[in-house]
C-alpha positions as a printed Julia matrix, in Angstrom:
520×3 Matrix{Float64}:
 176.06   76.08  261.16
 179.43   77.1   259.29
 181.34   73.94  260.5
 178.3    71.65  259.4
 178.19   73.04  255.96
 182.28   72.85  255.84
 181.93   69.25  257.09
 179.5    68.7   254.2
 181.63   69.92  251.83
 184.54   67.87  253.08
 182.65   64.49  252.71
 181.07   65.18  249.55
 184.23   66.48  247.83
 185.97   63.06  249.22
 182.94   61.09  247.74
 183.29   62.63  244.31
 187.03   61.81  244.68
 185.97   58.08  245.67
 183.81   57.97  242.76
 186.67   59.54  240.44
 189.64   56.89  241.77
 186.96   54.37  241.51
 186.41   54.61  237.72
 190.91   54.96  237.6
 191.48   52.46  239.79
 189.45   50.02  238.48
 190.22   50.86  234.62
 193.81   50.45  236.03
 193.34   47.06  237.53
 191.24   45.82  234.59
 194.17   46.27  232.05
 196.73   45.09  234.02
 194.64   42.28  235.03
 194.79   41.25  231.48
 198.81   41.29  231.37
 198.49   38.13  233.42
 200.77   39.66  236.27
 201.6    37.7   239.87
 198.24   38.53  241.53
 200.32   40.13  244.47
 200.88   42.54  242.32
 197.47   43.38  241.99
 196.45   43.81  246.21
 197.24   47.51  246.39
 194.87   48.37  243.44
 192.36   45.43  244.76
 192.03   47.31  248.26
 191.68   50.59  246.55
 188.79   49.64  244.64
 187.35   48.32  247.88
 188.15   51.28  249.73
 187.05   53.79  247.07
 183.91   51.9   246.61
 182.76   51.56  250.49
 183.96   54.98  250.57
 181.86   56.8   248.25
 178.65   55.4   249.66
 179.45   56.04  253.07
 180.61   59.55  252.64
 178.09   60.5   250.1
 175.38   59.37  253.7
 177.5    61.8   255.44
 177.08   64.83  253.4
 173.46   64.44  252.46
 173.44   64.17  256.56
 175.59   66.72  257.37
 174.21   69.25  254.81
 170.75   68.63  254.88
 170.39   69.08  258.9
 172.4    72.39  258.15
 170.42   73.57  255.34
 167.19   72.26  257.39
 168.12   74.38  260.83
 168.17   77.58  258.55
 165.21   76.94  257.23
 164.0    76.53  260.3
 165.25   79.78  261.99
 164.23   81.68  258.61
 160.83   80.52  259.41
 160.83   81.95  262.99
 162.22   85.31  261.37
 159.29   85.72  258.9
 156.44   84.44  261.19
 158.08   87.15  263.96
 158.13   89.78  261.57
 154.31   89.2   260.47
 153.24   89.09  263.74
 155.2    92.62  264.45
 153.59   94.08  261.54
 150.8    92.72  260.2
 149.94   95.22  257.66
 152.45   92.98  255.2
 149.4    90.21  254.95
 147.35   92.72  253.56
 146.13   92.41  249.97
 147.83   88.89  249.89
 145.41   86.13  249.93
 146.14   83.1   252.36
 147.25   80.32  249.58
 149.57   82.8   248.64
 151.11   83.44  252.23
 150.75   79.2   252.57
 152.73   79.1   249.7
 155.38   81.48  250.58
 156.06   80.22  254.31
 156.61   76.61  253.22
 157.19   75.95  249.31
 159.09   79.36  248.96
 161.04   78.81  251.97
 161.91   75.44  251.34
 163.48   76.24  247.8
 166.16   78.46  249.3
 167.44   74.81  250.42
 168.35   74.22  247.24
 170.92   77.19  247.22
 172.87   75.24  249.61
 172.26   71.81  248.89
 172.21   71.92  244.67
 174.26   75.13  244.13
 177.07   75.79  246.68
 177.66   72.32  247.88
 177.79   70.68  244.33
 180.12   73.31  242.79
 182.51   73.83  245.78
 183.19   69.41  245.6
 182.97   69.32  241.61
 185.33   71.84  241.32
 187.57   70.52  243.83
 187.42   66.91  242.35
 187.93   68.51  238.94
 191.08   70.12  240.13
 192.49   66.79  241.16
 191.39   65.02  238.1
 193.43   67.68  236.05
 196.45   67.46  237.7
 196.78   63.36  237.74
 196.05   63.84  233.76
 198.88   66.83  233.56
 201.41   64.53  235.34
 200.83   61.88  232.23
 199.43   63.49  229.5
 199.55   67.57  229.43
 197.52   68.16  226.24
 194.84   65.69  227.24
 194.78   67.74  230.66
 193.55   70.94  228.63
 190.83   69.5   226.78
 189.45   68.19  229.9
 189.66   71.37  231.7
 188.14   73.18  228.78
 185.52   70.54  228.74
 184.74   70.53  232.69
 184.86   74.63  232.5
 181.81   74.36  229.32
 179.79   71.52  231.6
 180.15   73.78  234.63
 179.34   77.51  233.12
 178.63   77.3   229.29
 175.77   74.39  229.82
 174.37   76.04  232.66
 174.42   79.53  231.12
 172.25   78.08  228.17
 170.09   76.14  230.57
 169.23   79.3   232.04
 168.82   81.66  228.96
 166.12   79.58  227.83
 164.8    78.62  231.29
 164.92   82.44  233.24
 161.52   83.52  232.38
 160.12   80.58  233.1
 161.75   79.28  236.45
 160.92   82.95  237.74
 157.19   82.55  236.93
 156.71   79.35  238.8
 156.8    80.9   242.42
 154.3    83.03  242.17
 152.29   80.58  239.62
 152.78   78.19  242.7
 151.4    80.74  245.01
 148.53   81.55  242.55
 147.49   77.81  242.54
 147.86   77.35  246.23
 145.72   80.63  246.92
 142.87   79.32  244.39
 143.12   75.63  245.74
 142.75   77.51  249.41
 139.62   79.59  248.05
 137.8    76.31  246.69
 137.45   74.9   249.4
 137.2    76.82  251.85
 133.91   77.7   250.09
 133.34   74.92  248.57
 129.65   74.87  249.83
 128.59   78.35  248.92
 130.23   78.0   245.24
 128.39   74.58  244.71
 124.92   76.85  245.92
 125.34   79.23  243.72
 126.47   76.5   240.49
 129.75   78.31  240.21
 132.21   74.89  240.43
 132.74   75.06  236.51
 134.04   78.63  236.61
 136.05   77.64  239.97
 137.38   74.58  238.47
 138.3    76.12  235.26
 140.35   78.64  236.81
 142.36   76.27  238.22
 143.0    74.3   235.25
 143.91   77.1   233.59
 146.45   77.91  236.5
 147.62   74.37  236.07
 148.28   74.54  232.29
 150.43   78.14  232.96
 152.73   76.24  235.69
 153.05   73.29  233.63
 154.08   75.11  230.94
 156.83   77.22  232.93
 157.61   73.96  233.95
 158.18   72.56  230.38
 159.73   75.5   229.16
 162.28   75.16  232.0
 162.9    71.57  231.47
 163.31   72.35  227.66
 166.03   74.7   228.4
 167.6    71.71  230.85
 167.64   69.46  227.95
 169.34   71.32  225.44
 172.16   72.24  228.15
 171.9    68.64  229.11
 173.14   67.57  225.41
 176.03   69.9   225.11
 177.49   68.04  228.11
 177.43   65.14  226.73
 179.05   66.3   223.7
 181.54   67.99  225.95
 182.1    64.66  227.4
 182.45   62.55  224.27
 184.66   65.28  223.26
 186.87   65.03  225.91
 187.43   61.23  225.84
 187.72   61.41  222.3
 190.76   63.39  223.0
 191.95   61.63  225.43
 191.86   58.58  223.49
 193.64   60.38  220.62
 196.21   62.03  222.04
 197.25   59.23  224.81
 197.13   56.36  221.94
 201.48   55.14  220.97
 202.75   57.98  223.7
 201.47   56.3   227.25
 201.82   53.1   228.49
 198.62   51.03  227.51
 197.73   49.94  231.2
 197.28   53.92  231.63
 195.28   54.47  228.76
 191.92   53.07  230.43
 192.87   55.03  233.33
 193.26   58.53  231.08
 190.15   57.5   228.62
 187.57   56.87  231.63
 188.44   59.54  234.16
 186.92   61.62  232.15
 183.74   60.08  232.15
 183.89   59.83  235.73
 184.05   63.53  236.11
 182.21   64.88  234.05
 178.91   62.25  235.39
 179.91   64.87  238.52
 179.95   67.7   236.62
 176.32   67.35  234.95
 174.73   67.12  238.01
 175.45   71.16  237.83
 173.76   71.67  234.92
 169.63   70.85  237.04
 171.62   72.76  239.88
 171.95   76.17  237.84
 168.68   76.06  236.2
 166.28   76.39  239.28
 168.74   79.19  239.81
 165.56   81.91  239.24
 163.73   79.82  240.66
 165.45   80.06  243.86
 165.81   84.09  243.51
 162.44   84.08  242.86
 160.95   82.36  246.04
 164.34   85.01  247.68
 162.28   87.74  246.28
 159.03   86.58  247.39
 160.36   85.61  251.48
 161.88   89.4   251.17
 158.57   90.79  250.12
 156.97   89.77  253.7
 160.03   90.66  255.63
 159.97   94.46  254.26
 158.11   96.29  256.52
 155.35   98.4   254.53
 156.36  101.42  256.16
 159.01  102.5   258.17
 157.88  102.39  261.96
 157.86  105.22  263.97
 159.34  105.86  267.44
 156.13  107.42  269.08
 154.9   106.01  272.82
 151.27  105.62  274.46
 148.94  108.77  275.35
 148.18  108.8   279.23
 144.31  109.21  277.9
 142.42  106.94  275.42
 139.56  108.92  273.71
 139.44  108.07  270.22
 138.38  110.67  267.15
 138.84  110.34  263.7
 139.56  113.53  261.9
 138.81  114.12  257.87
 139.59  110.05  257.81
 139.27  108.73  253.6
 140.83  105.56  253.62
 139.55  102.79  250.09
 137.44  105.0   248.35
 135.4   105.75  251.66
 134.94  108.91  253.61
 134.73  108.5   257.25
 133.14  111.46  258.81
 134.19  112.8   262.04
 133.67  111.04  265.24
 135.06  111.38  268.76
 134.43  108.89  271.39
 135.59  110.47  274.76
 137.62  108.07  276.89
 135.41  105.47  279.0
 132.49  105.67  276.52
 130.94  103.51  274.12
 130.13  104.1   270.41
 127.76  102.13  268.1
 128.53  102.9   264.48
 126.16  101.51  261.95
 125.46  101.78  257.99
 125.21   99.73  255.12
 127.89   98.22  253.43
 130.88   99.73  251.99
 130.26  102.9   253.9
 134.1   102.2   255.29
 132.63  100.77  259.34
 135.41   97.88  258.52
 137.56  100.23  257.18
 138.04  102.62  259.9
 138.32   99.34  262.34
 141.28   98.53  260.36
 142.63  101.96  260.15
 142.58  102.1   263.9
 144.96   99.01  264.47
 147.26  100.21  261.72
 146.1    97.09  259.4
 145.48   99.4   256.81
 146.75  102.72  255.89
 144.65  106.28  255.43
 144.48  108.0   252.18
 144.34  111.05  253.9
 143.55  112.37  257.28
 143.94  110.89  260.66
 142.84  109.02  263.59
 143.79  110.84  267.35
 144.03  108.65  270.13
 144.27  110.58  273.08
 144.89  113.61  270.77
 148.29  111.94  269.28
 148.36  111.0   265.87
 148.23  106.99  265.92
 150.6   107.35  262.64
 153.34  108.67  265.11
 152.67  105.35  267.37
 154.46  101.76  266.31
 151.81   99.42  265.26
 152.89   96.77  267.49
 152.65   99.09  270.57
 149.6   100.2   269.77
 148.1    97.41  269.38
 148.3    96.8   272.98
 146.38   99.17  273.78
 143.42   99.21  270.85
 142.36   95.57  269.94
 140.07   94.52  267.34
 137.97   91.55  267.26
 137.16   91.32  263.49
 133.45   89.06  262.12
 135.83   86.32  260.98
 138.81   86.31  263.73
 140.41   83.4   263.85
 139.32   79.46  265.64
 142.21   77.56  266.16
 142.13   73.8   265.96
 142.79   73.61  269.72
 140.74   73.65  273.12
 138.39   76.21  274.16
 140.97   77.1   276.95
 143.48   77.3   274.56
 141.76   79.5   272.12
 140.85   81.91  275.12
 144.47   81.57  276.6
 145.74   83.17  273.6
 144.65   86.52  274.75
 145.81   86.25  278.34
 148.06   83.24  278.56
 148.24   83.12  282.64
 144.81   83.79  283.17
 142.78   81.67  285.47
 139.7    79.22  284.99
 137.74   81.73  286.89
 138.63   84.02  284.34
 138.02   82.63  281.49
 134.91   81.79  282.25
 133.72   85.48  283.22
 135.08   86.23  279.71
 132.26   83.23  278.26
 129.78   84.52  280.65
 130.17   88.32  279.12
 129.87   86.74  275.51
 126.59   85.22  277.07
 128.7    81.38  276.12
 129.43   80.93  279.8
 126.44   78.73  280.39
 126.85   76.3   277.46
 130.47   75.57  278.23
 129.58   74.54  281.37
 127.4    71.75  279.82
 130.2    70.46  277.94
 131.4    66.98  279.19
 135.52   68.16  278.68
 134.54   71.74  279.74
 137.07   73.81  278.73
 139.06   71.27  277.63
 136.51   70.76  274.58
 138.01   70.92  271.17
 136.96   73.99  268.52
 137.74   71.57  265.15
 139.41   73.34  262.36
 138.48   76.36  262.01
 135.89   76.05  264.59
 133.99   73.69  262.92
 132.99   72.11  265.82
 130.88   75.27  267.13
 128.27   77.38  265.51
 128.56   80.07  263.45
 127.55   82.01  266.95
 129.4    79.82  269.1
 132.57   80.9   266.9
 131.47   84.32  267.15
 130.93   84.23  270.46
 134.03   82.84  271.6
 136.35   85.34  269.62
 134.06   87.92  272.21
 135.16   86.17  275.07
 138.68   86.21  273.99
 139.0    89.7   272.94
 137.37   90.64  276.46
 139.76   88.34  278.52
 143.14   90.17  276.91
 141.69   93.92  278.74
 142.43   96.02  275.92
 141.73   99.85  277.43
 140.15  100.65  273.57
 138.46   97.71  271.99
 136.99   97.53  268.31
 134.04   94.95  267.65
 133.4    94.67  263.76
 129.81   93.17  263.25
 130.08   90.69  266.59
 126.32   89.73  266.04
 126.55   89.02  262.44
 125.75   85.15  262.87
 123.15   85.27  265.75
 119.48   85.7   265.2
 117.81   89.68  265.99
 116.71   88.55  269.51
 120.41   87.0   270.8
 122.25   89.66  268.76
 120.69   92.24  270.81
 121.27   90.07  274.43
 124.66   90.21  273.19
 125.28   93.8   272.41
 124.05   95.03  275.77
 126.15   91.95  277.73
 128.9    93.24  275.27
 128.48   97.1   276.39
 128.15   96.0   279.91
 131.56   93.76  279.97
 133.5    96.61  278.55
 132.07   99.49  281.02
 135.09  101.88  281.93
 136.64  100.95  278.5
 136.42  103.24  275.02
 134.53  100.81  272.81
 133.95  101.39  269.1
 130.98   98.77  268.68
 130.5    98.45  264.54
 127.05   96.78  263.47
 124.74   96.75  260.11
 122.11   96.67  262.63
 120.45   99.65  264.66
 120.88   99.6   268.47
 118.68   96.91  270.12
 116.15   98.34  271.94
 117.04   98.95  275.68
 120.45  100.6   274.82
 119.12  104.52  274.04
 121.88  106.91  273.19
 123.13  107.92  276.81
 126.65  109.87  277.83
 128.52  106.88  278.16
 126.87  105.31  274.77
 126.36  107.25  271.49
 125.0   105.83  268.1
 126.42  107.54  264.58
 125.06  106.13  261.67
 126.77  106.45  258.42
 123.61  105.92  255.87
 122.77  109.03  257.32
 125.64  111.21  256.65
């Protein structure tokens, strides 16, 4: 990666230098041109221009090449760290809504290119052509040499610095005003329908525009900020040739003057180029900020291991305003826990994957604190399958495979046969092979269901969590499904969540007991 980003650097340095003896070379050839001299005497300067102007172009491809596939393979491997890290610990997604995470994985993650490509890169070749262009101006004209170096030095930090006192606030408000607008533009339509039903699209809409006028605004502010830095370089620059001009004018020979009068022009075109570079500066720690955000674990994991048993009891649990009372479910057993909403059902299923955090109390699996236990370990051994789990736009096989990647057809279709879906997958044409749509769309709101079942069943968690798994299904399959469900999982600790009572047919037993919170 180092010697892609050095080759980079190389090329683009040796294009700005093209570009640079370019604009001499030519101002050279031009006045001596008009001296009327034997044109042999004219060839070397003749093939430098050529050379100088196939040059630049070529070597300018090169490091737009060369540093963009560098820049581009970090971004890639940054994108493997954070998606590894969010699937290690989940509990960083929470409270962050998924426009926001969009926005963060790609447009957040894609600014950091511009550290490399519009920061490092640009300086490391303007100040390197700079250098050169200072010394061939010292070796003719000394006192022209320091005006141009103070004048490159205000382009490269004085511009910039302004660019960015005015510009700071603003550039660092446009990542998360990005997210914002990404997370709202997620929401609408996602839900499009239901906000339509209920004659809430003004309210939606205006939200967003109002989102829209805030970023555009940072924007503006930003750009205003760009502009006034923008003008001192150009005042810089005028300044410079000015000088040049001045000072060079009855002490150099006239066929150099064009040369010392335009070179600066020449560099300092390169040297406002930094001026854009610097100001997305907090724009760029920003989005840093953000990317670090996900990648700090929310809190520090632990170096517990596994209990040999897997009973499950909660133990003065208070987790979001909700007070969980006491429950054990002894290893091998099955528990239905019903109640209204908000009485903390979804709570306590989150709790016991370590998605969410307690207020106070704890949950015992196996009598060992699951606090003590990393979350990623544990959640081998308790899994959750939550109401709205997630369809992907693949295969029904695929989807299933996801939970047991090397399990066989037979398999999968015991796991669709305990999530009573066995029977209508057979009637598919493709089978298993049959696509879900985004989302699911393709299925019912049971199918969905359904299948999210089947897949939680096929990965043999010894302690499985169902939150509300016959929400979508009328009374009569929603109770079919609860007792296949209870059946599937016999041997296992099951914590089966539910507004619903128990259907009839599934009486509290010693392998199946029924708490229900309204009553508490």
């Amino acid at each position: 990666m180092n010697n892609r980003f050095l080759i980079a650097w190389l090329t683009g340095t040796l294009a700005a230098l093209s570009a640079a003896g370019l604009t001499a070379t030519a101002a050279w050839l031009i006045s001596r041109a008009a001296q009327h001299p034997p044109v042999l005497y004219l060839m070397v300067a003749i093939v430098a221009v050529r050379t100088f102007g196939i040059g630049r172009g070529v070597l300018r491809y090169t490091e737009r090449l060369t540093g963009h596939d560098a820049a581009l393979r970090i971004l890639a491997r940054l994108r493997v760290t954070v998606y590894n890290h969010l699937e290690r610990d989940p509990s960083t997604l929470l409270g962050r809504r998924a426009g926001d995470l969009a926005a963060r994985y790609t447009t957040d993650v894609d600014t950091l290119a511009d550290w490399w490509l519009r920061i490092l890169l640009p300086y490391a070749a303007a100040f390197a052509t700079g250098g050169a262009g200072i010394a061939l101006t010292a070796w003719y004209l000394p006192q022209a040499a320091w005006t141009l170096a103070l004048s490159l030095l205000i382009v490269a930090f004085g511009a910039p610095w302004l660019a960015l006192r005015h510009a700071r606030t603003a550039e660092a408000r446009t990542a998360p005003l990005h997210g914002e607008l990404a997370a709202s533009m997620t929401t609408l339509l996602r839900h499009i329908g239901e906000i339509i039903a209920h004659g809430e699209q003004d309210t939606a809409l205006a939200s967003l525009h109002t989102t829209g006028k805030a970023l555009t605004h940072a924007e503006q502010r930003a750009a205003s900020g760009r502009g006034t830095a923008t003008a001192l370089a150009v005042l810089a620059a005028g300044t410079s040739v000015t000088a040049a001009l001045w000072l060079a004018a009855g002490t150099v020979d006239p066929v150099l003057l064009a040369t010392l009068v335009l070179l600066p022009l020449a560099l300092h075109e390169l040297f406002a180029a930094l001026i854009p570079a610097a100001a997305i500066l907090p724009r760029i720690q920003a989005a840093r900020a953000r990317i670090q955000a996900l990648e700090t674990p929310a809190t520090p994991e632990p170096a517990g291991t596994l209990p040999a048993t897997y009973d499950l009891r909660t133990d003065n649990l208070t987790a979001r305003g909700c007070t969980i009372p006491d429950i054990h479910i002894p290893a091998g057993t099955a528990h239905i826990l019903t109640g209204p909403s908000g009485t903390g059902k979804s709570t306590l299923a989150a709790l016991a994957v370590k998605l969410a955090a307690p207020t106070s109390g704890r949950i015992l699996l196996g009598g060992t604190d699951i606090a003590t236990i990393p979350g990623d370990t544990l959640r081998t051994t308790i899994g959750l399958c939550a109401q709205d789990a997630h369809v992907f736009d693949s295969t029904l096989e695929a989807n299933l495979r996801l939970a047991k990647p090397d399990a066989t057809d037979a398999e999968l279709h015991a796991a669709l046969d305990a999530a009573h879906l066995g029977d209508w997958a057979r009637t598919l044409p493709e089978g298993l092979h049959t696509r879900t749509g985004e989302h699911g769309t393709h299925l019912s709101g049971g199918q969905r269901q359904r299948l999210t079942l089947a897949r939680a069943l096929l990965a043999d968690f010894p302690v499985i969590i169902f939150d509300e798994p016959a929400e979508h299904l009328d009374p009569r399959t929603a109770a079919e499904l609860t007792r296949d469900l209870l059946t599937a999982t016999a041997g296992r600790t099951v914590l089966l969540i539910t507004h619903q009572p128990p259907p009839p047919g599934i009486p509290a037993t010693s392998t199946v007991t029924h708490h229900d919170l309204a009553r508490t």
